[in-house]
C-alpha positions as CSV (number, residue, x, y, z in Angstrom):
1,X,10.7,-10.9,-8.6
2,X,8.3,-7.9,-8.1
3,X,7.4,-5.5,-11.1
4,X,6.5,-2.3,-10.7
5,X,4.3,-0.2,-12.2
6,X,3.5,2.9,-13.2
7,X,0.4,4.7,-15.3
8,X,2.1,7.3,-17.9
9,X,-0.4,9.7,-17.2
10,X,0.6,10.3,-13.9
11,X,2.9,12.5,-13.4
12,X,5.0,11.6,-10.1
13,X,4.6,7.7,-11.1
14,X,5.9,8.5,-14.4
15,X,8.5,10.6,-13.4
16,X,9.9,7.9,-10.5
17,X,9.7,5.4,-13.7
18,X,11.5,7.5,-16.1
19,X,14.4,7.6,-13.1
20,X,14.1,4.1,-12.3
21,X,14.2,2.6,-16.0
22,X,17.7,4.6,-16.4
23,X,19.2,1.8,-15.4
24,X,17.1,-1.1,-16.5
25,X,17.5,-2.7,-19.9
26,X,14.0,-2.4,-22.3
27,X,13.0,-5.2,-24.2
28,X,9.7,-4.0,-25.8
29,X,7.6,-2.2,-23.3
30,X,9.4,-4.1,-20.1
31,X,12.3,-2.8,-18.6
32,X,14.2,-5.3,-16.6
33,X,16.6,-5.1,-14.0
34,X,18.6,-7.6,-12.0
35,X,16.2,-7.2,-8.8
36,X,13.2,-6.3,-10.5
37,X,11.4,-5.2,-13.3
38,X,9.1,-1.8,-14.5
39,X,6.7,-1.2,-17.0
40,X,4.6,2.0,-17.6
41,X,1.1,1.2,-19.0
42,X,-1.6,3.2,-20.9
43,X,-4.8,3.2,-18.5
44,X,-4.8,4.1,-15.0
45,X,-3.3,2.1,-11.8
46,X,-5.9,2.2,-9.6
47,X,-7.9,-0.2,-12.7
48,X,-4.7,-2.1,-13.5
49,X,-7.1,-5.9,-12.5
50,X,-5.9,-7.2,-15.7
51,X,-2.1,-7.2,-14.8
52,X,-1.9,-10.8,-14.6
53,X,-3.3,-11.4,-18.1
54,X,-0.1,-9.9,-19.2
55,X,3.1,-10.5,-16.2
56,X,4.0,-13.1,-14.1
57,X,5.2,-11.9,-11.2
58,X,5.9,-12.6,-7.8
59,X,4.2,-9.1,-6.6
60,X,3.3,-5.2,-7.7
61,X,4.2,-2.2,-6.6
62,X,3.0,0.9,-8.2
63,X,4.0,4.3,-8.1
64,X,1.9,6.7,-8.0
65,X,0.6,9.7,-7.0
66,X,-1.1,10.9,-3.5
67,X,-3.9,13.7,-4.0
68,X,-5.5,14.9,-0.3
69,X,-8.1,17.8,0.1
70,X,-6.6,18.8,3.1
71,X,-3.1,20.0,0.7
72,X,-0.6,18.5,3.2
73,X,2.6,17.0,2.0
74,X,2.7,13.5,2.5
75,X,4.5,10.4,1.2
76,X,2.2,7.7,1.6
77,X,2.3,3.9,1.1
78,X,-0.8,1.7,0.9
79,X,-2.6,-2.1,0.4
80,X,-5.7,-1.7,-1.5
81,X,-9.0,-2.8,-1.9
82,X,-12.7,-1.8,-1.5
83,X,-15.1,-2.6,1.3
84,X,-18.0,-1.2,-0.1
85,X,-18.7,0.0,-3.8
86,X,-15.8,0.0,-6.0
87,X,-15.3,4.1,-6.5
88,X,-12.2,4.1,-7.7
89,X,-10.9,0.8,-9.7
90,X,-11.4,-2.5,-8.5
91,X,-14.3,-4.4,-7.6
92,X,-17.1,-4.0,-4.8
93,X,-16.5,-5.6,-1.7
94,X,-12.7,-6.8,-2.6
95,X,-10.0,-6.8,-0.9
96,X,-6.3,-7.0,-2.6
97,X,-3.6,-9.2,-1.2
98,X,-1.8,-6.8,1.2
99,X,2.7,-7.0,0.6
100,X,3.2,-6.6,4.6
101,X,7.0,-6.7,4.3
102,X,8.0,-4.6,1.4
103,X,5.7,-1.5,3.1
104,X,7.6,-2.1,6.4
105,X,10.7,-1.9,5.1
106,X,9.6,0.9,2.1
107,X,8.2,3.0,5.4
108,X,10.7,2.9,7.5
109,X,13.6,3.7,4.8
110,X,11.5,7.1,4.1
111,X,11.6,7.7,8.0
112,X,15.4,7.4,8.1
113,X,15.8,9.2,5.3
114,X,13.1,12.1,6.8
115,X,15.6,15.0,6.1
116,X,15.5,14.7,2.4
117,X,11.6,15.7,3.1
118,X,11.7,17.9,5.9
119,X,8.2,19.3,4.6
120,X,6.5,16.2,4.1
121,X,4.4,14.0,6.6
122,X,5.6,10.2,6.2
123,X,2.7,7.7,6.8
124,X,0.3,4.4,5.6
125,X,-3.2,4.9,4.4
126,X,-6.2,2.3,5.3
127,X,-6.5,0.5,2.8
128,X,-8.6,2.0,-0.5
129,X,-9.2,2.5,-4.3
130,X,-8.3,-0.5,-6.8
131,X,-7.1,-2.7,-8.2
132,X,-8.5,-5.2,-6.2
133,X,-8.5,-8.7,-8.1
134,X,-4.9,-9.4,-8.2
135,X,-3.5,-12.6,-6.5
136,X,0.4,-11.7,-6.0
137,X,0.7,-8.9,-3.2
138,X,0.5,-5.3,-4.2
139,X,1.2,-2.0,-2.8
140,X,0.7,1.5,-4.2
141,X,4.1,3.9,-3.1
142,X,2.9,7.1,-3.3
143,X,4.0,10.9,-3.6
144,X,1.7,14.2,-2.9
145,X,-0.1,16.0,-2.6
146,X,-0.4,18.6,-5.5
147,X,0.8,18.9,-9.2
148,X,4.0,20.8,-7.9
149,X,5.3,17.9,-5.9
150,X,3.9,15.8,-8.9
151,X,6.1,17.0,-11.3
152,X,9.3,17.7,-9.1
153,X,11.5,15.7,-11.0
154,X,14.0,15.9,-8.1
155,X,11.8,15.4,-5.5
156,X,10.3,12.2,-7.7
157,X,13.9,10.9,-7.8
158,X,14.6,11.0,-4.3
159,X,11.6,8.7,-3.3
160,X,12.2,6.7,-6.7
161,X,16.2,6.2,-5.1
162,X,14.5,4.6,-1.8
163,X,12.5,2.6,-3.6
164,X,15.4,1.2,-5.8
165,X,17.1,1.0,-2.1
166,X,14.6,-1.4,-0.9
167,X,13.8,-4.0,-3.5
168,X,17.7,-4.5,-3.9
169,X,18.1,-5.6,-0.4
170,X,16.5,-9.2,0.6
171,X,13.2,-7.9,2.9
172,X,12.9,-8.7,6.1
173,X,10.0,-10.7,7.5
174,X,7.9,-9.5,10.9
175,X,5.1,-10.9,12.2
176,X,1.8,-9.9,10.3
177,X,-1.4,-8.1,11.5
178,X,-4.2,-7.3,10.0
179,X,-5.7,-3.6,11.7
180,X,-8.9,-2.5,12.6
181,X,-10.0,0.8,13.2
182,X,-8.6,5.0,13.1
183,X,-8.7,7.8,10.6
184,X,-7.8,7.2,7.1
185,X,-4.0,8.4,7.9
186,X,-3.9,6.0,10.9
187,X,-1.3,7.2,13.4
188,X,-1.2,4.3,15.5
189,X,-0.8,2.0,12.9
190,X,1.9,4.2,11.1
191,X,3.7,4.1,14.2
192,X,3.5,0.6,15.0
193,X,4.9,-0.3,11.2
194,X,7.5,2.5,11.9
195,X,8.6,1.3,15.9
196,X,7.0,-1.9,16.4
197,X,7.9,-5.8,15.6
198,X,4.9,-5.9,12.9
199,X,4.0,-5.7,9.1
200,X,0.8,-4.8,8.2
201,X,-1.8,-6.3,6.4
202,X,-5.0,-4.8,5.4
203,X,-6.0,-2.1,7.4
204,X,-9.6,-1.1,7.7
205,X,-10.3,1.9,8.9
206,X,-13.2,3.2,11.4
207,X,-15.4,4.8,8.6
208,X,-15.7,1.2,6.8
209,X,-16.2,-0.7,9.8
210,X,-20.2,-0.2,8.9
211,X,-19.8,-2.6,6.1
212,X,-18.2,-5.5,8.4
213,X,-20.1,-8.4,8.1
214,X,-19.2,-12.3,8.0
215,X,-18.4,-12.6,4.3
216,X,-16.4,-9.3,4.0
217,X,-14.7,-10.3,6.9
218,X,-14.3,-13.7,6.2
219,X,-12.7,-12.8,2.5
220,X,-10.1,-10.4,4.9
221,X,-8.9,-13.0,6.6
222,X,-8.6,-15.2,3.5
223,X,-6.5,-12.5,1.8
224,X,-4.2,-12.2,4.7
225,X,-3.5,-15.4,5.2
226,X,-0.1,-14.4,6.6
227,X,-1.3,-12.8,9.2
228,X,-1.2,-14.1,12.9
229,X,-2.5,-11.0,14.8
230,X,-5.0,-8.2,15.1
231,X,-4.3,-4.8,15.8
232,X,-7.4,-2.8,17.1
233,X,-7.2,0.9,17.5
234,X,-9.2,1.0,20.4
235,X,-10.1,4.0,20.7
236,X,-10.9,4.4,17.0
237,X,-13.2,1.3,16.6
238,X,-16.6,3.9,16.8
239,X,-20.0,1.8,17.4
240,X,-18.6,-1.0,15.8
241,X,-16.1,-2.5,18.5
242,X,-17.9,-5.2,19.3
243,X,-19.0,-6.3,16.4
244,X,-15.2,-6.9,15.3
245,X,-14.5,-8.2,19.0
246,X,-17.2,-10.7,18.2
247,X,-15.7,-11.9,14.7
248,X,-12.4,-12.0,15.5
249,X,-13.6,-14.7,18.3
250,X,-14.3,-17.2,15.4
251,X,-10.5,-16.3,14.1
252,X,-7.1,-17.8,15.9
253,X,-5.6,-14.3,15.9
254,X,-3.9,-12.9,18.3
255,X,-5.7,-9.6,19.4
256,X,-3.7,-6.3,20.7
257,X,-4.8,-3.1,21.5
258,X,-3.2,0.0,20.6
């Protein structure tokens, strides 16, 4: 059984909570339901590494909110993890374990249900921000991209009823791949999730591709450990395609080029 999770302080992940826990049956500050379970904590999400001091569960899905400079709607879902210095949560260099399955299915509910958000662009993120040290799988489900879509109650609702959709039905298990390469809003890979046979692990996107080397990549791998295939973005791979050519030769991966 998953739990998810959301920081009271935010107002779309608190609001999708609030819908959520209508249902549910409290017993102190955990609400438990018959597929899973919610509980909305004091400190932020994107710092929640000590989860597993407190729950035992099989994985975590947070809701959250999605801030972007550019302003554009968008319901996002996300892996996390930081390749470089931890920014925002988490630790440097650390990379979460990704929850391939549930994203797939999360994503693609959202894109049959793209009327309900007629205004709002419907991908994945690379993978970013914390927490990071968690060793069940975790994904961040995610609504933006200003405080008016924040605290849209209705709007919150909506995405909260998919989400409710998905974890009651048994998730279906695709093929995993791990993706290298694109924007931070990765098209390709949205698409592939969307259209194509495959979950997705960790994606790392083109910008972070400069801090590649043996023992980030090697702790990648590790963390996808269900994953039996690379996708490479191959026009997106910048000065750094064949440096990740060259380390996926020491891998039994499966490489494919989008």
């Amino acid at each position: 059984m998953d739990l998810l999770v959301a920081y009271q302080d935010d107002p779309a992940g608190h609001n999708m909570a609030k819908f959520l826990s209508k249902e549910m049956t409290q017993d102190g500050n955990i609400f438990h339901g018959k597929n899973y379970d919610l509980v909305i904590i004091p400190t932020p999400a994107i710092s929640a590494d000590w989860l597993e001091e407190k729950y035992d569960y099989d994985g975590f899905v947070f809701l959250s909110k999605h801030a972007a400079e550019s302003g554009v709607l968008a319901l996002t879902c996300h892996c996390t993890g930081n390749f470089t210095e931890a920014k925002f949560g988490g630790n440097d260099g650390q990379i979460a374990v990704p929850h391939p399955h549930l994203q797939k299915a999360y994503l693609q509910t959202l894109k049959e249900n793209q009327s309900t958000f007629p205004e709002f662009q419907i991908t994945i993120e690379a993978t970013h921000h914390g927490p990071t040290a968690l060793t069940k799988p975790s994904i961040f489900i995610e609504i933006g991209t200003t405080e008016k879509q924040w605290n849209d109650v209705s709007l919150c609702n909506s995405v909260a009823t998919l989400v409710h959709k998905v974890m009651i039905q048994p998730i279906k298990e695709n093929p995993v791949a791990i993706c290298f390469g694109g924007t931070h809003y990765p098209s390709k890979f949205t698409d592939e999730l969307l259209d194509g046979k495959h979950a997705l692990g960790t994606v790392i996107p083109k910008h972070a591709l400069d801090n590649l080397d043996e023992k980030l990549f090697s702790h990648i791998i590790s963390q996808n450990s269900m994953a039996k295939t690379a996708l490479l973005d191959w026009n997106g791979l910048g000065p750094n395609k064949s440096k990740v050519i060259d380390l996926l030769k020491t891998t039994d991966l499966e490489v494919i080029k989008l």
